[in-house]
mmCIF file of the N, C-alpha and C atoms, coordinates in Angstrom:
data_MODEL
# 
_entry.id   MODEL 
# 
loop_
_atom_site.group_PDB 
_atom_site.id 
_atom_site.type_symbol 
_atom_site.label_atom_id 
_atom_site.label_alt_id 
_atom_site.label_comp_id 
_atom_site.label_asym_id 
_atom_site.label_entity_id 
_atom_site.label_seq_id 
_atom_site.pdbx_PDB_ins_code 
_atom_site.Cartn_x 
_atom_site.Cartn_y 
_atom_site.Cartn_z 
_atom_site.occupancy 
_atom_site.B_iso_or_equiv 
_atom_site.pdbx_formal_charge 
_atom_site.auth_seq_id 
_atom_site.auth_comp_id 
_atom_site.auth_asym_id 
_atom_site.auth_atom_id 
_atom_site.pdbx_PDB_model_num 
ATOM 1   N N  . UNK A 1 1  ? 137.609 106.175 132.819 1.00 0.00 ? 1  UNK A N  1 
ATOM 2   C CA . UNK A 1 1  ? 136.355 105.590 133.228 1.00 0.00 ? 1  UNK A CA 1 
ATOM 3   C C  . UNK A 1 1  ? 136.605 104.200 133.825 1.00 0.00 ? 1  UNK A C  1 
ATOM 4   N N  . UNK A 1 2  ? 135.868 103.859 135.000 1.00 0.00 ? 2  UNK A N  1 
ATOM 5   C CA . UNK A 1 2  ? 136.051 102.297 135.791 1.00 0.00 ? 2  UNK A CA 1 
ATOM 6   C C  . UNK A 1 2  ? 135.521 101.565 134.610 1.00 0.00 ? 2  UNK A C  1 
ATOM 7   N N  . UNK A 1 3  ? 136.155 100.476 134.427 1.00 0.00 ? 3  UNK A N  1 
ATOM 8   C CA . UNK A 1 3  ? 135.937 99.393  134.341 1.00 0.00 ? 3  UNK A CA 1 
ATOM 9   C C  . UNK A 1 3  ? 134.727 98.794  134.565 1.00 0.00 ? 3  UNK A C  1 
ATOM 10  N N  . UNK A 1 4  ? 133.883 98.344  133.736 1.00 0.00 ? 4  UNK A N  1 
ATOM 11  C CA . UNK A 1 4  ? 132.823 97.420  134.165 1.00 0.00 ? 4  UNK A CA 1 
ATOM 12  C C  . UNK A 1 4  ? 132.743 95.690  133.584 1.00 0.00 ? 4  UNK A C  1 
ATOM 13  N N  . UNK A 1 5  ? 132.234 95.001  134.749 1.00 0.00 ? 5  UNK A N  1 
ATOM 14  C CA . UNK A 1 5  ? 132.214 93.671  134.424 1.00 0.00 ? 5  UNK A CA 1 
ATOM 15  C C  . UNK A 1 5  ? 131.020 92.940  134.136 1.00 0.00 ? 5  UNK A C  1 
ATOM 16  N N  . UNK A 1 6  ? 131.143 92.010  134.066 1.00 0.00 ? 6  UNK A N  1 
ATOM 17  C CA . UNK A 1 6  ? 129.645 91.386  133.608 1.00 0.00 ? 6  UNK A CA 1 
ATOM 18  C C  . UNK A 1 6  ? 129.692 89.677  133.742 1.00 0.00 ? 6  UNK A C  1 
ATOM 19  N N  . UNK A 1 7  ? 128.607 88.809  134.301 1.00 0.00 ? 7  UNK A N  1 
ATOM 20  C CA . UNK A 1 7  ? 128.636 87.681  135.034 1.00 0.00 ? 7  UNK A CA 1 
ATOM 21  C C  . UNK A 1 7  ? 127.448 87.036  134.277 1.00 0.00 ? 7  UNK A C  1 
ATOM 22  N N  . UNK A 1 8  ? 127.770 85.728  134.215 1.00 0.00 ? 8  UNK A N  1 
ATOM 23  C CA . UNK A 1 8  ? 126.308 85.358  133.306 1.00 0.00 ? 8  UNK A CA 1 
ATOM 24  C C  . UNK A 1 8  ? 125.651 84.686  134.769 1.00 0.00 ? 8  UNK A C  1 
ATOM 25  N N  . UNK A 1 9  ? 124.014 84.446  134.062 1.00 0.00 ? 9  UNK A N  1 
ATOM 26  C CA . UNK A 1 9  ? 123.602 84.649  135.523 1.00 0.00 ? 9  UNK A CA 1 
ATOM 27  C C  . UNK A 1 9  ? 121.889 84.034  134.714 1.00 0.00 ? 9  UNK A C  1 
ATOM 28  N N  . UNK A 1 10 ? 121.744 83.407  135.560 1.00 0.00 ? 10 UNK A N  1 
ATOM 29  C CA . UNK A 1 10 ? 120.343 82.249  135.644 1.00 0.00 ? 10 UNK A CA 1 
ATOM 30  C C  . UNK A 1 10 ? 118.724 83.352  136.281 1.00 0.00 ? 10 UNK A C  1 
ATOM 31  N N  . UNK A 1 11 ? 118.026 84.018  135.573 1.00 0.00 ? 11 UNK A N  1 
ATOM 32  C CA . UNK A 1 11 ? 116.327 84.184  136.193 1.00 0.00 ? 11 UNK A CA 1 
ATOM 33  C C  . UNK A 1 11 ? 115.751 83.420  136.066 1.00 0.00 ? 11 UNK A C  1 
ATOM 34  N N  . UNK A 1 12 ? 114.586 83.942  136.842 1.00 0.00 ? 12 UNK A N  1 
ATOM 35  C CA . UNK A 1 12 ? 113.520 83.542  136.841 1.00 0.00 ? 12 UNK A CA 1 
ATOM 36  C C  . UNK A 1 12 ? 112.352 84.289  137.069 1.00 0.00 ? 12 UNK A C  1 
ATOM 37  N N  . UNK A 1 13 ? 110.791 84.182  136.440 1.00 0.00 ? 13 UNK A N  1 
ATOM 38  C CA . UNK A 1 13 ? 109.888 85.167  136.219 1.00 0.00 ? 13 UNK A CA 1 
ATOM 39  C C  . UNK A 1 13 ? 108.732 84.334  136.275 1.00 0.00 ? 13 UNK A C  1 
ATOM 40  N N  . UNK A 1 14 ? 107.967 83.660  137.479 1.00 0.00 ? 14 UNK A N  1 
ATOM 41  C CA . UNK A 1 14 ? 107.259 82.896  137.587 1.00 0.00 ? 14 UNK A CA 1 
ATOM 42  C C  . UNK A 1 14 ? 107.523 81.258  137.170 1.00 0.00 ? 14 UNK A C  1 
ATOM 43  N N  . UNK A 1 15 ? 107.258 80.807  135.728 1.00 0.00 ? 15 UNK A N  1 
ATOM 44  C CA . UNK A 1 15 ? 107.484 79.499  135.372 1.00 0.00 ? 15 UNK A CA 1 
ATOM 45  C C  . UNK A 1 15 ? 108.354 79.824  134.120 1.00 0.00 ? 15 UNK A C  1 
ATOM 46  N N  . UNK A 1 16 ? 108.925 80.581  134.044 1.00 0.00 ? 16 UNK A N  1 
ATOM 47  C CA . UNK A 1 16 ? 109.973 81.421  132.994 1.00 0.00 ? 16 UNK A CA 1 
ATOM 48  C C  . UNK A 1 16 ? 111.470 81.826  133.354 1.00 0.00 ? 16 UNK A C  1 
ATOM 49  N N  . UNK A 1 17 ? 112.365 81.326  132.568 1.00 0.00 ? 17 UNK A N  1 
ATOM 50  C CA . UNK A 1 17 ? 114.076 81.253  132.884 1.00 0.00 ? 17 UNK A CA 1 
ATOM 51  C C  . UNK A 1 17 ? 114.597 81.447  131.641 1.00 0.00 ? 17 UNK A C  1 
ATOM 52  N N  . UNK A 1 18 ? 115.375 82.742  132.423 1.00 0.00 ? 18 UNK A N  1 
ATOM 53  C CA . UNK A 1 18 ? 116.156 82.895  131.103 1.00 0.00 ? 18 UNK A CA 1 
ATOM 54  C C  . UNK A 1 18 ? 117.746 82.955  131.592 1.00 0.00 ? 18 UNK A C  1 
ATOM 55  N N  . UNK A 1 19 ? 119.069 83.495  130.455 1.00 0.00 ? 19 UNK A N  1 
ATOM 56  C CA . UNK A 1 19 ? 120.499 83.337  130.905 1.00 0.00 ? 19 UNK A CA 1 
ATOM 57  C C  . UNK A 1 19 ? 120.629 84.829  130.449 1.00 0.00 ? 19 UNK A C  1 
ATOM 58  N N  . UNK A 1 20 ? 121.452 85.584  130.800 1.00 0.00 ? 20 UNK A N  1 
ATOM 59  C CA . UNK A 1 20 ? 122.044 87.034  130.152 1.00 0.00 ? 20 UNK A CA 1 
ATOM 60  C C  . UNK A 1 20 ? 123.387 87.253  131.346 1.00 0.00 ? 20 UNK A C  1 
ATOM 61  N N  . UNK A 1 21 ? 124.047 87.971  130.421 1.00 0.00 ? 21 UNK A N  1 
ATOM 62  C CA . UNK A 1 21 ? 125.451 88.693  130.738 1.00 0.00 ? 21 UNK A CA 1 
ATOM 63  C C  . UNK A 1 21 ? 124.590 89.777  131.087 1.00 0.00 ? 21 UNK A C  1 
ATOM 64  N N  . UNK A 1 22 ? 125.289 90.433  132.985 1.00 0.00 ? 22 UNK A N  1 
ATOM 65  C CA . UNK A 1 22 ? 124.628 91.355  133.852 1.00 0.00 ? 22 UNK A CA 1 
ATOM 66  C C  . UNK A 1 22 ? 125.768 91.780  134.181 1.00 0.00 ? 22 UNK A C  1 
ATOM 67  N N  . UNK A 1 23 ? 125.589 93.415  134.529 1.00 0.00 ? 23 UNK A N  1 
ATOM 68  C CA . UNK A 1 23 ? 126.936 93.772  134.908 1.00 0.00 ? 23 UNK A CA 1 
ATOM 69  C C  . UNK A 1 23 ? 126.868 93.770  136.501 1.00 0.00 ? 23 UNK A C  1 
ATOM 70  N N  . UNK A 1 24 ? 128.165 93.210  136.660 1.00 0.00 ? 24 UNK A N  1 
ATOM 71  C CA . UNK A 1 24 ? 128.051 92.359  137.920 1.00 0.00 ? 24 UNK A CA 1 
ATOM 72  C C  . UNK A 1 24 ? 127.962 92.842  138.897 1.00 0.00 ? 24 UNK A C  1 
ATOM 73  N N  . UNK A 1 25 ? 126.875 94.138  139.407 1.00 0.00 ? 25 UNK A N  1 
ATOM 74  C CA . UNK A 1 25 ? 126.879 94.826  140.852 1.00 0.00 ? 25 UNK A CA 1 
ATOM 75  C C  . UNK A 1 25 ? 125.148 94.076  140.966 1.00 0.00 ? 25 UNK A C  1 
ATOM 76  N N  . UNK A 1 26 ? 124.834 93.681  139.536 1.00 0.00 ? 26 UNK A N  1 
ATOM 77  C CA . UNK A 1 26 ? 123.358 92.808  139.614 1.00 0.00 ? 26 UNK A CA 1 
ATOM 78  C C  . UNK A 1 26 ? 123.227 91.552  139.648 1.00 0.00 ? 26 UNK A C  1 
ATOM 79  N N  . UNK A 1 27 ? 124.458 91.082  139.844 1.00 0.00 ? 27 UNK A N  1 
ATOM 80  C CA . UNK A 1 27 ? 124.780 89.777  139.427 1.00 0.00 ? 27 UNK A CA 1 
ATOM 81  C C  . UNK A 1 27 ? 124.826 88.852  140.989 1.00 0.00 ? 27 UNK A C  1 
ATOM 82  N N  . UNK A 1 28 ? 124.018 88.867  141.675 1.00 0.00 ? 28 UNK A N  1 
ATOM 83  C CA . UNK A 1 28 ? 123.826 88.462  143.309 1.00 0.00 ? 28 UNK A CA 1 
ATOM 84  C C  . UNK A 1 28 ? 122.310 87.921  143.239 1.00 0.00 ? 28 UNK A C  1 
ATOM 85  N N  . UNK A 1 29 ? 122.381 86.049  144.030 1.00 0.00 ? 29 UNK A N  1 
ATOM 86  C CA . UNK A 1 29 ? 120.928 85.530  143.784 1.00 0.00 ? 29 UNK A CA 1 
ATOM 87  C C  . UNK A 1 29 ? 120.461 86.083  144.854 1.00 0.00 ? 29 UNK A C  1 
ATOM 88  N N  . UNK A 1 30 ? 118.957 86.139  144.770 1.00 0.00 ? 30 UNK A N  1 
ATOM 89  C CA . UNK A 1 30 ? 117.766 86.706  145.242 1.00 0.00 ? 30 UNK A CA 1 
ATOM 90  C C  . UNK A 1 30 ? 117.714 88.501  144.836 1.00 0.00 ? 30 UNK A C  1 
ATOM 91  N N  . UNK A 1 31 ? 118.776 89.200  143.833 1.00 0.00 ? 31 UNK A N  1 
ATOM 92  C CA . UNK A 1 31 ? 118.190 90.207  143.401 1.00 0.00 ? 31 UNK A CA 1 
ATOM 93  C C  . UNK A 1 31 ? 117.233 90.431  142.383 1.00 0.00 ? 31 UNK A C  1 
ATOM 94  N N  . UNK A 1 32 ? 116.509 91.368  142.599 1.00 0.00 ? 32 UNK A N  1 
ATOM 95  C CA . UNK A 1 32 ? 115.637 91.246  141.137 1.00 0.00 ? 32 UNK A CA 1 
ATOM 96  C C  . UNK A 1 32 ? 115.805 92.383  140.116 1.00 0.00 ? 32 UNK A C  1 
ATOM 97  N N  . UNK A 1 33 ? 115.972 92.142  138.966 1.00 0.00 ? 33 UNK A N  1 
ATOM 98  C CA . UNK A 1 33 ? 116.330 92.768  138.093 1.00 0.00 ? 33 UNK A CA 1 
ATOM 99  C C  . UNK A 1 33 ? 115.803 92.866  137.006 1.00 0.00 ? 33 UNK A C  1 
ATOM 100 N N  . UNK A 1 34 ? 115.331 94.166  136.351 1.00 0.00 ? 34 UNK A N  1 
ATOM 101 C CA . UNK A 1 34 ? 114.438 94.424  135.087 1.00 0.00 ? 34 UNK A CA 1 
ATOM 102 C C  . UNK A 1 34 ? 115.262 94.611  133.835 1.00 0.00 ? 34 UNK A C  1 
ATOM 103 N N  . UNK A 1 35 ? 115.085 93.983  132.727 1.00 0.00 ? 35 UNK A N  1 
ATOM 104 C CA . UNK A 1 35 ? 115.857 93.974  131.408 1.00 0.00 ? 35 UNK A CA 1 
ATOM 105 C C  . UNK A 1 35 ? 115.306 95.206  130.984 1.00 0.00 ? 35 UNK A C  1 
ATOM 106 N N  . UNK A 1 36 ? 116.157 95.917  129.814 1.00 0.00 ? 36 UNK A N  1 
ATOM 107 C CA . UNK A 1 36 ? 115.517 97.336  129.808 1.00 0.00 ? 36 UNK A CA 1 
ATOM 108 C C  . UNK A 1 36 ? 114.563 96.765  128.248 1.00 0.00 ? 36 UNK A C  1 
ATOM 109 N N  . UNK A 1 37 ? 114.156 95.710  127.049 1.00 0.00 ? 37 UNK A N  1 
ATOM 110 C CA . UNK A 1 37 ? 113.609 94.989  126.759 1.00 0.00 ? 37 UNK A CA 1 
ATOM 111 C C  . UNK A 1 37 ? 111.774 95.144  127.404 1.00 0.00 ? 37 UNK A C  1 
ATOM 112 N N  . UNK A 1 38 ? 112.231 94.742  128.372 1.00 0.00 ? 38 UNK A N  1 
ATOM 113 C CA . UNK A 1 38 ? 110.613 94.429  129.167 1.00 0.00 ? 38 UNK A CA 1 
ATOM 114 C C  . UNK A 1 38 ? 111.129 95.752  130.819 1.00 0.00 ? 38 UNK A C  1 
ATOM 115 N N  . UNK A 1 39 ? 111.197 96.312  130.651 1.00 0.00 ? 39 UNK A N  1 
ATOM 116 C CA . UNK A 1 39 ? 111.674 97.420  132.358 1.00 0.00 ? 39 UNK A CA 1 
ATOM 117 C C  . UNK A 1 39 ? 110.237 97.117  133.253 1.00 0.00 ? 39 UNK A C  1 
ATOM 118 N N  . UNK A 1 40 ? 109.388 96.721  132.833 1.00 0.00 ? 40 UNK A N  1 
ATOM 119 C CA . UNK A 1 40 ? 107.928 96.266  134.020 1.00 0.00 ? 40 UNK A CA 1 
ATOM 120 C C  . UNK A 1 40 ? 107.611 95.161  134.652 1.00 0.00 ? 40 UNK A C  1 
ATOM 121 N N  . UNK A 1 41 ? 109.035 93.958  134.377 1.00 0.00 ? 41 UNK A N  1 
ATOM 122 C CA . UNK A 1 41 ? 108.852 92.909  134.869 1.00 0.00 ? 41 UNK A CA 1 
ATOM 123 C C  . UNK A 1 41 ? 110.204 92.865  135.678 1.00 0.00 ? 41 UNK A C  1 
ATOM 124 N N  . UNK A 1 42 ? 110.357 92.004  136.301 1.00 0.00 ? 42 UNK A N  1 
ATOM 125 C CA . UNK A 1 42 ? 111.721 92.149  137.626 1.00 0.00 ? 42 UNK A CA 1 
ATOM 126 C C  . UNK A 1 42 ? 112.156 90.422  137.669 1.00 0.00 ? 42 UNK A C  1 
ATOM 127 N N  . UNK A 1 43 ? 112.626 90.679  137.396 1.00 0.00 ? 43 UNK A N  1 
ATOM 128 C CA . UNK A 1 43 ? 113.252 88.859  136.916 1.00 0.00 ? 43 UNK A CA 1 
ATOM 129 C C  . UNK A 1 43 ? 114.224 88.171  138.651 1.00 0.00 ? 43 UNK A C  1 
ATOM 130 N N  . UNK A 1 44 ? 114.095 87.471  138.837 1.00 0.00 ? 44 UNK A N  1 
ATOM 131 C CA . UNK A 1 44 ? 115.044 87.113  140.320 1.00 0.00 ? 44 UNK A CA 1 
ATOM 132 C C  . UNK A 1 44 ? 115.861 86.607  139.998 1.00 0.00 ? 44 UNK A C  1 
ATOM 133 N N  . UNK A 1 45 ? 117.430 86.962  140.329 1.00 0.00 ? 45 UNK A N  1 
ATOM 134 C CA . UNK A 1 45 ? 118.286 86.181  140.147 1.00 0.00 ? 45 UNK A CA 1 
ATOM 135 C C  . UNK A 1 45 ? 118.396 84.906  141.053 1.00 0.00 ? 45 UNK A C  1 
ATOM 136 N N  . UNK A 1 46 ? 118.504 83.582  140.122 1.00 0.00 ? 46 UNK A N  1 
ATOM 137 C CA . UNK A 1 46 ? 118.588 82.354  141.077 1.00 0.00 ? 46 UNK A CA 1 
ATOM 138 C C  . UNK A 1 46 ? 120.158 81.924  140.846 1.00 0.00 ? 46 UNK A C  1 
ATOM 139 N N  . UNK A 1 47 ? 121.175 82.188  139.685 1.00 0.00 ? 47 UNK A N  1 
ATOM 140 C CA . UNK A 1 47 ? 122.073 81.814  139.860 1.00 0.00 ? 47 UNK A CA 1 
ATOM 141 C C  . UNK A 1 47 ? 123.179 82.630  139.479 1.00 0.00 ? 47 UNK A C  1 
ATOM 142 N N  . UNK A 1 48 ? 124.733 82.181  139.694 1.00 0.00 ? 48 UNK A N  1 
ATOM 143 C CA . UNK A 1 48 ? 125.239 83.875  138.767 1.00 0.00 ? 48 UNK A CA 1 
ATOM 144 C C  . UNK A 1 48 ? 126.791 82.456  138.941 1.00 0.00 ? 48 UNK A C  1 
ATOM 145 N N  . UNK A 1 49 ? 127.054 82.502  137.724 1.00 0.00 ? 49 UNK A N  1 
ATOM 146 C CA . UNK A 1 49 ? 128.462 81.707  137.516 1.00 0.00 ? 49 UNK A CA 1 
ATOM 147 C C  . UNK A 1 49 ? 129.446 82.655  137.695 1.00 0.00 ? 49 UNK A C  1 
ATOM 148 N N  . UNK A 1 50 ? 130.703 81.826  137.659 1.00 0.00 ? 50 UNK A N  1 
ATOM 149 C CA . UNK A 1 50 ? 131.831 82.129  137.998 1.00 0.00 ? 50 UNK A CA 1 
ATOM 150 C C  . UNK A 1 50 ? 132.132 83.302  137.180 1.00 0.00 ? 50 UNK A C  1 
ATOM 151 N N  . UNK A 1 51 ? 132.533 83.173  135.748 1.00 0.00 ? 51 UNK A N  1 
ATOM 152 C CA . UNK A 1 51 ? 133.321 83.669  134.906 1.00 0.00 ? 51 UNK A CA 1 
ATOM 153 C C  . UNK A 1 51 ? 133.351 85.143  134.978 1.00 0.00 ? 51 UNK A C  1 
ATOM 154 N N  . UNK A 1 52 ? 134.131 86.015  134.803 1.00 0.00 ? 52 UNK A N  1 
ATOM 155 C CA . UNK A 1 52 ? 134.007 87.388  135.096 1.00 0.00 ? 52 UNK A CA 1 
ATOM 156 C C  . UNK A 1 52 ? 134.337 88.029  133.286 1.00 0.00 ? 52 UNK A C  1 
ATOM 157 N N  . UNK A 1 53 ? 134.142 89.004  132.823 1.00 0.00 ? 53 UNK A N  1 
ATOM 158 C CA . UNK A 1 53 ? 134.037 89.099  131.521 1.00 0.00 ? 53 UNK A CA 1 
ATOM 159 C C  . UNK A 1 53 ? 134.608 91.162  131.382 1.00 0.00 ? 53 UNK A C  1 
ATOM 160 N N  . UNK A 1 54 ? 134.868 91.568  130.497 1.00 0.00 ? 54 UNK A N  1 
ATOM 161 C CA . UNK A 1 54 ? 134.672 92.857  130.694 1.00 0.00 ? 54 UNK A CA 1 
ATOM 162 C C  . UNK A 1 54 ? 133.398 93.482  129.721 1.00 0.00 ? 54 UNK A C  1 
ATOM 163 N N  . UNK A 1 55 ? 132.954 94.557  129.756 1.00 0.00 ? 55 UNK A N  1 
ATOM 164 C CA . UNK A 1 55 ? 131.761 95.011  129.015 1.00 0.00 ? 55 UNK A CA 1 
ATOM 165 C C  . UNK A 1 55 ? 131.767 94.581  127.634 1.00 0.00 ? 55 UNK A C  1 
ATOM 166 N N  . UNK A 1 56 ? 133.350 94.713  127.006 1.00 0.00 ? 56 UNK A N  1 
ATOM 167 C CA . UNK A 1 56 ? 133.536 95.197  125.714 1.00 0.00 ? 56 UNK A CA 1 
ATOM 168 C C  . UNK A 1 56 ? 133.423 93.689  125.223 1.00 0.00 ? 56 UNK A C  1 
ATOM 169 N N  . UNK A 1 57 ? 134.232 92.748  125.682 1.00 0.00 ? 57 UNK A N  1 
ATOM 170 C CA . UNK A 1 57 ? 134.093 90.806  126.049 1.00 0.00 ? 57 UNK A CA 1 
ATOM 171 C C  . UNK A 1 57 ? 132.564 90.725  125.969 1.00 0.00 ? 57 UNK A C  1 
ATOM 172 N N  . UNK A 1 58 ? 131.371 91.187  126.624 1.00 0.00 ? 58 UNK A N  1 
ATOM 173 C CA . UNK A 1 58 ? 129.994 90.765  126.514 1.00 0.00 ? 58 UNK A CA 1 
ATOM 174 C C  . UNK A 1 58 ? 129.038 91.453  125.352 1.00 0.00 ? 58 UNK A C  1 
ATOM 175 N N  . UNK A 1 59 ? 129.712 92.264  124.803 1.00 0.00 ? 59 UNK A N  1 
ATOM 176 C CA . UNK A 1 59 ? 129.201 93.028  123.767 1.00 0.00 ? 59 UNK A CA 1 
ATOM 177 C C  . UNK A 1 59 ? 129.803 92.347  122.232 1.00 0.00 ? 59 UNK A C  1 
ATOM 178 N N  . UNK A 1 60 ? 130.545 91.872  122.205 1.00 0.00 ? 60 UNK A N  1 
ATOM 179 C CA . UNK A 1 60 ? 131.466 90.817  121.651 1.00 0.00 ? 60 UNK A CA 1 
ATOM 180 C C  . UNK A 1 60 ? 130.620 89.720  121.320 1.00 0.00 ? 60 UNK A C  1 
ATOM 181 N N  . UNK A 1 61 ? 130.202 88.909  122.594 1.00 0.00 ? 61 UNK A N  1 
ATOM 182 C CA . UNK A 1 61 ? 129.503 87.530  122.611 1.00 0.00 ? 61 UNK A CA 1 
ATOM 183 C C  . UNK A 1 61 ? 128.155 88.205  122.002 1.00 0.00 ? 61 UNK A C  1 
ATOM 184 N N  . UNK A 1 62 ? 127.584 89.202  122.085 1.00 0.00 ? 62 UNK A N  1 
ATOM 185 C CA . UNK A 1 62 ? 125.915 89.343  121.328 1.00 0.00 ? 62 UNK A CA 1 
ATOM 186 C C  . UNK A 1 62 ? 124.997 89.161  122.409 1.00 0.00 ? 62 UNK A C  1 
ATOM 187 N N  . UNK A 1 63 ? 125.556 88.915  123.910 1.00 0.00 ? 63 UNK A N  1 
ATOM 188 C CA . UNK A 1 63 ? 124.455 88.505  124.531 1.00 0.00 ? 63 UNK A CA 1 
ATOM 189 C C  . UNK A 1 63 ? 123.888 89.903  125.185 1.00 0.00 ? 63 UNK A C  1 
ATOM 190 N N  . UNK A 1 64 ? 122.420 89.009  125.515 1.00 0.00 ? 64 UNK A N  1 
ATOM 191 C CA . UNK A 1 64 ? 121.763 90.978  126.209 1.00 0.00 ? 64 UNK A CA 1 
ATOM 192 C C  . UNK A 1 64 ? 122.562 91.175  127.346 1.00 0.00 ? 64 UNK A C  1 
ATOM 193 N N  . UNK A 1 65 ? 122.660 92.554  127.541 1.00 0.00 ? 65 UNK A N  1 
ATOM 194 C CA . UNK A 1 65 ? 123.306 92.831  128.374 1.00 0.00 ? 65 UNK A CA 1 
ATOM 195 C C  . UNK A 1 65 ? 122.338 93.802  129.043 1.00 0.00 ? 65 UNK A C  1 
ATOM 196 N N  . UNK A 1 66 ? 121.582 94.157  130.643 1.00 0.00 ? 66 UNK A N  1 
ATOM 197 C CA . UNK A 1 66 ? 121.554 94.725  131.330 1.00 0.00 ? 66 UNK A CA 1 
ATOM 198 C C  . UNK A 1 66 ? 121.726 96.189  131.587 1.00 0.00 ? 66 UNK A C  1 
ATOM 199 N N  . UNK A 1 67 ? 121.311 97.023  130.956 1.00 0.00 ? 67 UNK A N  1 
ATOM 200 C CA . UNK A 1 67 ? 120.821 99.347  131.491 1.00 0.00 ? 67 UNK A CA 1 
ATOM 201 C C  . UNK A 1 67 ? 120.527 98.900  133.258 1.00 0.00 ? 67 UNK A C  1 
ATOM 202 N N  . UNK A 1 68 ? 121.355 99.242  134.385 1.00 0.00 ? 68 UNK A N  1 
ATOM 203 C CA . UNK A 1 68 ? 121.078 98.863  135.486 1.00 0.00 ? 68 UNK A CA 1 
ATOM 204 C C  . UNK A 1 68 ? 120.746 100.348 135.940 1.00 0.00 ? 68 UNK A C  1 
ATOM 205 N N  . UNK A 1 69 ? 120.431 101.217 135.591 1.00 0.00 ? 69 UNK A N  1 
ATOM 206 C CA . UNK A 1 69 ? 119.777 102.433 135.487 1.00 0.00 ? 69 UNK A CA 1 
ATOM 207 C C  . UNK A 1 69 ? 118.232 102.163 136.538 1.00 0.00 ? 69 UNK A C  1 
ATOM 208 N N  . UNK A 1 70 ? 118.137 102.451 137.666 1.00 0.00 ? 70 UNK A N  1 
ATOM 209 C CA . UNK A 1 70 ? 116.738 102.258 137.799 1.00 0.00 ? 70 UNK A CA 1 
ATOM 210 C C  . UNK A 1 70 ? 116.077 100.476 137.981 1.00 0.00 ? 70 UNK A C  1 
ATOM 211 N N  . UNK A 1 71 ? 116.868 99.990  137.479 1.00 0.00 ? 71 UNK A N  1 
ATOM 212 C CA . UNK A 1 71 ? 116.718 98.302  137.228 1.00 0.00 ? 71 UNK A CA 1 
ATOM 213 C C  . UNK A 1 71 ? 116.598 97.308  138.028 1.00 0.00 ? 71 UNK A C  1 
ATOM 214 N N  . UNK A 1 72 ? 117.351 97.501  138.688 1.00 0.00 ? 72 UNK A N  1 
ATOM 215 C CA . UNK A 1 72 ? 117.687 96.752  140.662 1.00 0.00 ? 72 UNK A CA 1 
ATOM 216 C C  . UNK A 1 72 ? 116.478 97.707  141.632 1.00 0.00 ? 72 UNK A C  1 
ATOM 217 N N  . UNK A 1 73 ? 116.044 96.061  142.220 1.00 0.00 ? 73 UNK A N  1 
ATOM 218 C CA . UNK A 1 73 ? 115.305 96.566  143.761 1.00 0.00 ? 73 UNK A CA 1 
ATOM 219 C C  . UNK A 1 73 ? 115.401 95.568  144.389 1.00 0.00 ? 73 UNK A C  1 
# 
């Protein structure tokens, strides 16, 4: 199975910002992306840092991580 990575990465949802580890084919600003949490809201990516991580590395840290299932538009 490929490899998947994951990028931490800055939204935004009107006057609302949050941070999450995204696996990084979502991890590009001006995409918008739905947490599977809330799947009816579409969050915009405004920033996406450097660091590159592997799945098993972001599952590790506890942070949410991104179902890109349907998720991206």
């Amino acid at each position: 199975m490929k490899q998947k990575y994951y990028k931490q990465c800055k939204f935004k949802l009107g006057d609302t910002k949050r941070v999450a580890w995204v696996e990084e084919r979502g991890a590009e600003v001006g995409k918008l992306v739905a947490f599977k949490e809330d799947p009816e809201f579409y969050w915009e990516v405004v920033s996406v840092g450097e660091r590159r991580i592997t799945e098993e590395q972001a599952k590790k840290l506890g942070r949410r991580n991104v179902q890109f299932q349907g998720s991206l538009k």
